[in-house]
C-alpha positions in Angstrom: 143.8 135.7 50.6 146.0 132.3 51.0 149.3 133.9 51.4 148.5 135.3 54.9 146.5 132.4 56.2 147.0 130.8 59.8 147.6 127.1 58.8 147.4 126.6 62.6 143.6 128.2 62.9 142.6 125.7 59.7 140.6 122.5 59.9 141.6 120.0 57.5 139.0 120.9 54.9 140.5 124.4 54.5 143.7 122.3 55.0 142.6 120.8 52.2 141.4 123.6 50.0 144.8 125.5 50.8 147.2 122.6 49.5 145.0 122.6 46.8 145.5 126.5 46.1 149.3 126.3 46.6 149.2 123.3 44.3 147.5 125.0 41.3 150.4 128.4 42.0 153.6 126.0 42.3 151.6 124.1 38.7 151.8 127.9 37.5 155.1 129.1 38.6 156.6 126.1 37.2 155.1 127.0 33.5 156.8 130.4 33.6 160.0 129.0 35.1 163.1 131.0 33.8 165.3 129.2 31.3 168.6 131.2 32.2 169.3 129.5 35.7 172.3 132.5 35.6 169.6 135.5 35.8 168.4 137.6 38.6 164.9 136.6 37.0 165.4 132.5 37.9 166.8 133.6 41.2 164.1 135.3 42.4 161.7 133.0 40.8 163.2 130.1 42.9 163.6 132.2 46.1 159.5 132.2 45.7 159.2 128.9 44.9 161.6 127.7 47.4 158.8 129.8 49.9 155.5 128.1 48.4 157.2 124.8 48.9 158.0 125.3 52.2 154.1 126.8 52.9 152.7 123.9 51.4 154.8 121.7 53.6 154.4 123.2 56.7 150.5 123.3 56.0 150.4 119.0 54.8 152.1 118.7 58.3 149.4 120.1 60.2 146.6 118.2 58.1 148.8 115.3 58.9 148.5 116.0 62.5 145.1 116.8 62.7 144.0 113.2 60.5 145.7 111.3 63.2 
């Protein structure tokens, strides 16, 4: 549902709701983090997180600009 949203089409309260739901994934992707920083596992595991990062920036940018 998230993934695909339009951070652009969102008011701040789905704002909101959306860095809360990318919150709660990044709390749960860091739980199951590889150990072996060597293995294809923790290399794909960062590409993703390096992504949800990014989508939780880009979307605290726009709540930003809306708040002001």
């Amino acid at each position: 549902m998230f993934w695909d949203a339009d951070i652009d089409e969102m008011n701040a309260e789905e704002l909101v709701e959306y860095l809360s739901f990318l919150a709660e994934r990044r709390a749960e992707m860091d739980e199951n983090e590889p150990a072996d920083e060597d293995s294809d596992a923790f290399a794909d595991w960062a590409e993703r997180h390096e992504e949800l990062e990014d989508l939780y920036d880009e979307a605290l940018e726009r709540l930003e600009l809306l708040r002001r």
